[in-house]
C-alpha positions in Angstrom: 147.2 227.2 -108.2 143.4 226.8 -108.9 141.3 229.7 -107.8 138.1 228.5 -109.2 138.0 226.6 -104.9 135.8 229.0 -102.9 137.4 230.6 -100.3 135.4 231.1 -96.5 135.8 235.1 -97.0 133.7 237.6 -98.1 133.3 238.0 -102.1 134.4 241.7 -101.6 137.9 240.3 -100.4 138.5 237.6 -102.9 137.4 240.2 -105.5 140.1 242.7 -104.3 143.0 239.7 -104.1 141.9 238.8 -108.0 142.1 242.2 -109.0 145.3 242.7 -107.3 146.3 239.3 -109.0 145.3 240.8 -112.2 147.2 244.6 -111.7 150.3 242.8 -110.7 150.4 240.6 -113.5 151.3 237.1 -111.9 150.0 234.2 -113.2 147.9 232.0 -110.9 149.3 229.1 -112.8 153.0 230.0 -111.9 152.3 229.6 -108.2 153.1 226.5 -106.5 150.8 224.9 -103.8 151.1 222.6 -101.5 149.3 221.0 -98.0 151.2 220.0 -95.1 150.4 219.3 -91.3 150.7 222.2 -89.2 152.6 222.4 -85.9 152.2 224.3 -82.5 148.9 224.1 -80.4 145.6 221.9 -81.5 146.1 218.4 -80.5 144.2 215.9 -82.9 142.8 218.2 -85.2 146.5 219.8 -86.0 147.7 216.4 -85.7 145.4 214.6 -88.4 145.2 217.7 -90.8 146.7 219.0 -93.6 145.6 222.4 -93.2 149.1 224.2 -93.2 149.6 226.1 -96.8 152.9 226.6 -98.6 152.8 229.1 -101.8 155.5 229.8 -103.9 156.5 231.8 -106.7 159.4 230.3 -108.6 159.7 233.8 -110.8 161.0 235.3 -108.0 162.5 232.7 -105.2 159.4 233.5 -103.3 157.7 231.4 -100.4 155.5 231.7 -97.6 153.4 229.5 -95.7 150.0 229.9 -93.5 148.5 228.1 -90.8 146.5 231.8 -89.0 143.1 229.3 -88.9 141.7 225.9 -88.9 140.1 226.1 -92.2 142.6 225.6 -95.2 140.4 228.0 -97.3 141.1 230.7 -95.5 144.8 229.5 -95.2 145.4 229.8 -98.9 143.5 233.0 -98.5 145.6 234.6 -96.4 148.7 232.6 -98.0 148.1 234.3 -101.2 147.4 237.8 -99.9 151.1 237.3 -97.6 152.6 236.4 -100.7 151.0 239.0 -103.5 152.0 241.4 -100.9 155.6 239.8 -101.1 155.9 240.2 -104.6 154.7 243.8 -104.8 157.1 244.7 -102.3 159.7 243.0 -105.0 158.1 244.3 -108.2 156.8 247.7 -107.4 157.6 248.6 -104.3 156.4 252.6 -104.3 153.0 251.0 -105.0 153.0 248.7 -102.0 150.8 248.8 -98.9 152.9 247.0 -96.7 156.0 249.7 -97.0 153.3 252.6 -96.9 152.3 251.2 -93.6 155.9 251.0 -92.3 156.6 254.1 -93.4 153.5 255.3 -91.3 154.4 253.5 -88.4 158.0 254.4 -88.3 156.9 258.3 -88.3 154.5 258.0 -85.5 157.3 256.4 -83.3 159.3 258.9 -84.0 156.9 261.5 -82.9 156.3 259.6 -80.1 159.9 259.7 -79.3 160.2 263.2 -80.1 157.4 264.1 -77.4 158.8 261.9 -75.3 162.4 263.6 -75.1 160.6 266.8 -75.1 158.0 265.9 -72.1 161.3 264.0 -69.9 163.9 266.6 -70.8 166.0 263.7 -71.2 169.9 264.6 -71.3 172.6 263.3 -73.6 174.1 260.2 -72.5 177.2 262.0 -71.9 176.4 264.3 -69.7 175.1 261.9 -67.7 177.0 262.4 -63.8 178.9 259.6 -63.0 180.2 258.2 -65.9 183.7 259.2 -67.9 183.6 261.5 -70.6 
């Protein structure tokens, strides 16, 4: 993959993504790029383009593939960000973003839930009248 190509985001992201590049250790030349024609909504422009992107990293049996926008530099933006965030979930996962934000999301549902049961009263299914026990 070249990354020398300037991507249509701001410096400060691209700088981040490099860095992360760098802390994870992959090798830009171990990731595999390719163009295809996108699919779904756009008429001509989807039709005519190759602005679909398909990374993968070999290493690790990894693949993903980006069509968010109608620029293919952002594409392989976003791509690589999908798939760095990929391989830290494979490498390091306690370090990962992704799982941190689950994690987060998972808790506030169950708080949700919790205040929920508690606001309702909600009974055990069992006891429920009108059904066998």
């Amino acid at each position: 993959m070249n990354l020398n190509e300037r991507f249509d985001v701001s410096a400060e992201k691209v700088a981040a993504l490099l860095a992360r590049l760098r802390r994870l250790k992959v090798e830009p030349a171990a990731i595999e790029e390719s163009f295809l024609r996108g699919g779904g909504p756009g008429g001509q422009k989807i039709n005519k383009t190759a602005n679909c992107v398909r990374l993968s990293y070999p290493h690790l049996g990894l693949a993903v593939r980006c069509q968010a926008d109608r620029r293919r530099t952002v594409n392989r933006f976003l791509a690589l960000r999908e798939l760095l965030d990929r391989i830290e979930l494979e490498i390091s996962p306690e370090t990962s973003a992704r799982l941190a934000q689950a994690r987060l999301q998972r808790r506030r549902k169950a708080r949700r839930a919790g205040r929920a049961a508690h606001k309702y009263a909600r009974a055990p299914k069992h006891d429920l009248p009108g059904e066998p026990q």
